[in-house]
C-alpha positions as CSV (number, residue, x, y, z in Angstrom):
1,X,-26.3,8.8,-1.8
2,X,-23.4,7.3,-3.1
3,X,-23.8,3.8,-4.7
4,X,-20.8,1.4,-5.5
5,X,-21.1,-1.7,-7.8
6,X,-18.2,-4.2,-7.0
7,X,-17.1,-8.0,-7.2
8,X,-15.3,-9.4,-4.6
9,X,-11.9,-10.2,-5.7
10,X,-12.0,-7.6,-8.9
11,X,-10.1,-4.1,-8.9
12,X,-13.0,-2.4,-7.6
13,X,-11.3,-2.8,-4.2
14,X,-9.4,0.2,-5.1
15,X,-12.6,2.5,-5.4
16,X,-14.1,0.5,-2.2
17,X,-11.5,1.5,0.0
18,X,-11.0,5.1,-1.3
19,X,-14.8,5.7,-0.2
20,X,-14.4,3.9,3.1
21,X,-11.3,6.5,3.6
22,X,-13.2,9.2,2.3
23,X,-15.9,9.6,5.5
24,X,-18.8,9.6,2.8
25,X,-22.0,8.0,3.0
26,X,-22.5,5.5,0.4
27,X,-23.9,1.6,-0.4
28,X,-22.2,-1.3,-2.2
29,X,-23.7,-3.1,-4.6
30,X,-22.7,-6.5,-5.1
31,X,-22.0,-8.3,-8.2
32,X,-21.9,-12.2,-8.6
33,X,-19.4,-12.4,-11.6
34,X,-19.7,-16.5,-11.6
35,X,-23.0,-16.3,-12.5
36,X,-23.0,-13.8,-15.3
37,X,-24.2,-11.0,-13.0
38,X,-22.1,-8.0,-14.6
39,X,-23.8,-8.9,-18.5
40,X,-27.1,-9.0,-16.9
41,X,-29.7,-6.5,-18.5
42,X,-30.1,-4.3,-15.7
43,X,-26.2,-3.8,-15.0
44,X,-25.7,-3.4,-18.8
45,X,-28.1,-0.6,-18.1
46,X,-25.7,1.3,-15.9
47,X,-22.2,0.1,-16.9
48,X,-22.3,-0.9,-21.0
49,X,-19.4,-2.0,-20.2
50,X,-19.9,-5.1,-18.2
51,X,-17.2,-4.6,-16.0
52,X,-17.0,-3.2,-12.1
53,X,-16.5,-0.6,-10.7
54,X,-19.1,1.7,-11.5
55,X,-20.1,4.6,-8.9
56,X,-23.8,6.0,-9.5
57,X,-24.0,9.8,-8.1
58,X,-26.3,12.2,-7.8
59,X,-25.2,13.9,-11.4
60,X,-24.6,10.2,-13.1
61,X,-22.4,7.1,-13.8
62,X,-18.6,7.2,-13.4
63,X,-17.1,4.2,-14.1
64,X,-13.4,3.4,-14.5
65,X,-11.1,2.8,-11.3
66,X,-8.9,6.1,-12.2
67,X,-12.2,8.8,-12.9
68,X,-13.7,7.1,-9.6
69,X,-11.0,7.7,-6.9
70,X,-10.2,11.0,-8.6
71,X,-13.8,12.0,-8.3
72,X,-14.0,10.4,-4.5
73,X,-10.6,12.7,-3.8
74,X,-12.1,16.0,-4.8
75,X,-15.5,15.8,-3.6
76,X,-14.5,14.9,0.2
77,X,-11.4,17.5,0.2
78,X,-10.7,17.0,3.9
79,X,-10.3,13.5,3.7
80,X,-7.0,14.6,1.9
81,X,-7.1,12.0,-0.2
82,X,-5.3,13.3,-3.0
83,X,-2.7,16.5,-3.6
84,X,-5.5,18.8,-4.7
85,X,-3.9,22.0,-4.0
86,X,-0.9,21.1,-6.2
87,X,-1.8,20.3,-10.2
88,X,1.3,18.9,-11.0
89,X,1.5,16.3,-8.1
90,X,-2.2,15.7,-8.9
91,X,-0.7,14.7,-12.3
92,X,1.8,12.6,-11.2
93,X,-0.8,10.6,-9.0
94,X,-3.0,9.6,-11.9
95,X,0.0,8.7,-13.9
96,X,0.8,6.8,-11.1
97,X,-2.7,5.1,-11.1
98,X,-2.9,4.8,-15.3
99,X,0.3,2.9,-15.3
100,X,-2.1,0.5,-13.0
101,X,-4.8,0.6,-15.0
102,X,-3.3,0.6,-18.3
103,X,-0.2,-1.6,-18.2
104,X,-0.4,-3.5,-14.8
105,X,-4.2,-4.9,-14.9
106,X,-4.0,-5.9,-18.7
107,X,-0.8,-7.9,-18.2
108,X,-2.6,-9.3,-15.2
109,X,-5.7,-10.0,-17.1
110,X,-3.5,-12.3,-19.8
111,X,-3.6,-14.9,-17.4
112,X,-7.7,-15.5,-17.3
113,X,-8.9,-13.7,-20.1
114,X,-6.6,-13.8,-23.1
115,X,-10.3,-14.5,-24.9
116,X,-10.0,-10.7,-25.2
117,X,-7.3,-10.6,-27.6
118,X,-7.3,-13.6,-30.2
119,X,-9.1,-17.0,-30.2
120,X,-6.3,-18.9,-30.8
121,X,-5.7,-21.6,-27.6
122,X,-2.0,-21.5,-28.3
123,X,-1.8,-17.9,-28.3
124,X,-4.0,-18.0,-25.0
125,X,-1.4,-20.6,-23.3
126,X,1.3,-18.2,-24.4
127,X,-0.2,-15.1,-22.9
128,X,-1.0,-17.3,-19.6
129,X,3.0,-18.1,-19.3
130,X,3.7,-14.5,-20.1
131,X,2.2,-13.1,-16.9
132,X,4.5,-13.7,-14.3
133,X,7.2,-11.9,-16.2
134,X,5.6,-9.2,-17.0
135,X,3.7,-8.6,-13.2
136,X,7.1,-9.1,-11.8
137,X,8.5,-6.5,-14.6
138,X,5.9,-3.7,-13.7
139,X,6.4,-4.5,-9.8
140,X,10.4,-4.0,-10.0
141,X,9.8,-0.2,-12.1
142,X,7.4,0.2,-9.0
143,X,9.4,-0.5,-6.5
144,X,12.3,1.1,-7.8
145,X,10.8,3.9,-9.6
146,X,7.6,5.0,-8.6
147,X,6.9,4.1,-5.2
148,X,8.5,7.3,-3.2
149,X,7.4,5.7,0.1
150,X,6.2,5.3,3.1
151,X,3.4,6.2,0.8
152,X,2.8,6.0,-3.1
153,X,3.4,9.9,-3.1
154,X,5.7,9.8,-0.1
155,X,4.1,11.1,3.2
156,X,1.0,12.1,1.7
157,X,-1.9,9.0,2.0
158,X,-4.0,8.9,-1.3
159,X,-6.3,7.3,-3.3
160,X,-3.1,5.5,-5.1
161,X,-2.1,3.4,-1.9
162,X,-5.5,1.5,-2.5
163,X,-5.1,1.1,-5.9
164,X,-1.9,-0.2,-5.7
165,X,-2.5,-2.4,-2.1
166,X,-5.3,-4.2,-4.5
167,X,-3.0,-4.9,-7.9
168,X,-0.4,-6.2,-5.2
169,X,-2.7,-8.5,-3.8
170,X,-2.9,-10.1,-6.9
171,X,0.9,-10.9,-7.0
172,X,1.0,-14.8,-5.4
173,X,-2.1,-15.9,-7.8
174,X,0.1,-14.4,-10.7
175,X,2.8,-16.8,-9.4
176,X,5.3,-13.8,-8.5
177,X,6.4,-14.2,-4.8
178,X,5.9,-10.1,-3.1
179,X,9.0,-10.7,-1.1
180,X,11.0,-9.9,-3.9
181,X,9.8,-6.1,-3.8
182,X,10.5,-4.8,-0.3
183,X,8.9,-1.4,-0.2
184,X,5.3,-3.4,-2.1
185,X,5.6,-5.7,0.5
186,X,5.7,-3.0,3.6
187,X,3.2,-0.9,1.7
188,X,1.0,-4.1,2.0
189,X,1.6,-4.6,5.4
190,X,0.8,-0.6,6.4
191,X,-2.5,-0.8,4.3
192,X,-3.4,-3.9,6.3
193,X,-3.3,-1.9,9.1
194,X,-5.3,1.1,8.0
195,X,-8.7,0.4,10.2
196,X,-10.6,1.5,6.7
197,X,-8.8,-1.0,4.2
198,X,-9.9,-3.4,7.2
199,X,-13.4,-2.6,6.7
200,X,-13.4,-2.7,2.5
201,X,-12.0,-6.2,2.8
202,X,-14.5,-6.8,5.4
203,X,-17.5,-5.6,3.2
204,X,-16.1,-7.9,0.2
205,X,-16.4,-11.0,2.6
206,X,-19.5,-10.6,3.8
């Protein structure tokens, strides 16, 4: 059995949807991040890291956003939840879903953790007034460079709709107003409909 840590809220989302899409059995395991949940002994014990999402298998730990919806992809192969059949498109899907990692979530992370970087309060302040220009930088090369549409990969669904549905959901608390992106925006609205992103959002309310 499958086993998900997540926060409600947190980027895990991404991994929480690609398993409700995938048809496999799993259980969630949730984390209170407010009260200090993730550095707690016992989590410490499965992700050093102190951070979600982590996926406990059968064989292990996988942690990291990118490894977990790769993973998810290729062990429920008729889910079609990535191009496995093709290497190179497999490629450009977790180049697709780096760039979020890498680039989008650390600019998005200036705004409430700038701790991470330097302990300097002006320097923190600066970071924090930094972030709407840079989400609504790495949203424009998305919608005008990377999202083929109707689907990250064009017609093909895959793990990179979620990941990019939850980054995108960040947008309004980043103060950067999704209307300006047209194809984000109706990629929003299609997730929204997708009866398995309903349930992942349900499971991070209850």
């Amino acid at each position: 059995m499958l086993n998900l840590y997540f926060a409600p809220g947190s980027c895990a989302l991404a991994s929480l949807i690609a398993l409700e899409e995938s048809g496999l059995a799993y259980e969630t395991r949730r984390l209170n991040f407010a009260n200090g949940e993730q550095r707690s002994p016992d989590y410490l014990a499965i992700n050093p890291k102190g951070r979600v999402p982590a996926l406990v298998t059968d064989k292990g730990i996988i942690t990291e956003n990118v490894a977990i919806l790769a993973y998810v992809a290729q062990i429920a192969p008729a889910a079609r939840l990535a191009p496995l059949d093709d290497p190179f498109d497999f490629a450009r899907m977790q180049a697709f879903n780096s760039y979020l990692a890498s680039t989008v979530h650390v600019n998005h992370a200036h705004k409430g953790r700038g701790y991470r970087w330097t302990d300097d309060t002006a320097a923190i302040e600066a970071m924090k007034a930094k972030v709407p220009q840079n989400m609504g930088e790495c949203f424009a090369l998305i919608e005008e460079k990377m999202l083929e549409g109707p689907w990250v990969m064009g017609e093909q669904y895959t793990v990179a709709d979620g990941y990019l549905f939850t980054l995108a959901s960040w947008l309004p608390g980043d103060s950067v107003d999704p209307s300006r992106f047209e194809k984000v925006s109706a990629h929003h609205a299609r997730m929204l409909e997708r009866p398995a992103v309903q349930r992942a959002l349900a499971a991070e309310r209850i």
